[in-house]
C-alpha positions in Angstrom: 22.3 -0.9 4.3 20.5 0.2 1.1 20.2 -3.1 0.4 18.0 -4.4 3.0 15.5 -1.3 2.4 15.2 -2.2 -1.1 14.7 -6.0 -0.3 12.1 -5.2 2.3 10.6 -2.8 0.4 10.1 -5.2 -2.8 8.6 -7.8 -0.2 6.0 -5.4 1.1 5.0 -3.5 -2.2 4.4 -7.2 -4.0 1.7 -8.2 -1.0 0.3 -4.6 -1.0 -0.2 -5.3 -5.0 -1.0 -8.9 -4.5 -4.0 -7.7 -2.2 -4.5 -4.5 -4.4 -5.3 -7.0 -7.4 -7.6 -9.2 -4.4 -9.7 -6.5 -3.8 -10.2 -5.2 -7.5 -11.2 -9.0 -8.5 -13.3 -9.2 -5.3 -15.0 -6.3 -6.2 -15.7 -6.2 -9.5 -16.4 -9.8 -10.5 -17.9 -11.3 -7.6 -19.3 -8.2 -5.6 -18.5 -8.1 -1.7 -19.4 -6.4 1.5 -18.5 -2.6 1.0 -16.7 -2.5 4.4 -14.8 -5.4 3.4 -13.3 -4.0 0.3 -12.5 -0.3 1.8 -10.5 -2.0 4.7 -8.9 -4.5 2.2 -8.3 -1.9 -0.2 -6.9 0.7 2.6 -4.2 -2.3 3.4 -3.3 -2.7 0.1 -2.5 1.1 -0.3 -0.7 1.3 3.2 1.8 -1.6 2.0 2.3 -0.2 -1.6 3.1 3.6 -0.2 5.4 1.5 2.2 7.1 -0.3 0.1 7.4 2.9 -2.3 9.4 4.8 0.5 11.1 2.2 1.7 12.5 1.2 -1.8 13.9 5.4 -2.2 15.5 4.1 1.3 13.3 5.8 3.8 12.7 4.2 7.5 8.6 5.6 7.3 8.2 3.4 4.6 8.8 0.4 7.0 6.7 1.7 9.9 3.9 2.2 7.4 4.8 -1.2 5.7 4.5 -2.7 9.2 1.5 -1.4 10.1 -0.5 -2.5 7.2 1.0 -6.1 7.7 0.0 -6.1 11.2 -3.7 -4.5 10.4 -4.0 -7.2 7.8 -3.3 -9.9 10.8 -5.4 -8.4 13.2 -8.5 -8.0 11.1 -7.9 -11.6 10.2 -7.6 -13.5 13.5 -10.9 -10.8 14.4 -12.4 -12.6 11.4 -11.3 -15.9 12.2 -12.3 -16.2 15.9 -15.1 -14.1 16.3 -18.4 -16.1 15.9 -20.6 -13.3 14.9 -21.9 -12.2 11.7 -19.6 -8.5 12.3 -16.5 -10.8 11.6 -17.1 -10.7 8.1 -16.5 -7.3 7.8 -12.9 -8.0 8.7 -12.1 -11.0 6.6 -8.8 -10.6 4.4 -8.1 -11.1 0.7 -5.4 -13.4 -0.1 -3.8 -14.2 -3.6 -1.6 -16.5 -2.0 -3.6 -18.1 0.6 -5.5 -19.9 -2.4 -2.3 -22.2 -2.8 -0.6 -21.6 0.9 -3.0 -21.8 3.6 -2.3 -20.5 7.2 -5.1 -20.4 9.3 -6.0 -17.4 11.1 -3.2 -15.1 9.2 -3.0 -14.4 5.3 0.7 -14.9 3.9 0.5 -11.5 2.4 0.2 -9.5 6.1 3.0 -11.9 7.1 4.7 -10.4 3.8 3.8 -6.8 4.7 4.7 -7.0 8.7 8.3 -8.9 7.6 9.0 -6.0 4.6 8.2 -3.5 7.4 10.9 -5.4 9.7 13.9 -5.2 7.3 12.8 -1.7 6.4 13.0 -0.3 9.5 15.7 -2.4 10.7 17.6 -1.9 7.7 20.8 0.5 9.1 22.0 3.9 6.8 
């Protein structure tokens, strides 16, 4: 259904922007690690093309969707349970995770991987 392509594609375009706006703020107000920023900012831009094609109904849009959502949760449980100084490199952004906290995962790659699901899922 169209329907359920649009839906997912909403979901995973607002955490791609959510973390878009994350890095920008990150970036320009407080400063951060460069690596940091370029693999936040490559997330955010994976889940916004995503949720671009998968809102003009196209099944890539949801594999790239869900990829970004499932980077974003990899480089955060990396960040999370690795106890040397490298792991900061991989620490996520969250807008969210300010107000809703979920340890070892950012509710904004849970967003992505989820818009990804019902995109690709999502039947013609």
């Amino acid at each position: 259904m169209e329907t359920g392509r649009i839906i997912g594609g909403i979901i995973a375009l607002l955490a791609g922007v959510l973390i878009f706006i994350m890095a920008l703020q990150f970036t320009l107000v407080l400063g951060s690690q460069p690596v940091m920023w370029i693999i936040n900012l490559s997330v955010a831009i994976l889940a916004i093309i995503g949720g671009i094609l998968g809102i003009m109904t196209n099944k890539l849009g949801g594999k790239i969707a869900l990829i970004a959502g499932l980077l974003a949760i990899i480089c955060e449980v990396i960040a999370t349970t690795d106890p040397s100084n490298l792991a900061a490199y991989f620490n996520q952004l969250s807008f969210i995770g300010d107000y809703i906290f979920i340890p070892w995962i950012t509710v904004e790659g849970v967003l992505m991987a989820i818009g990804g699901i019902i995109i690709f899922t999502s039947t013609e």
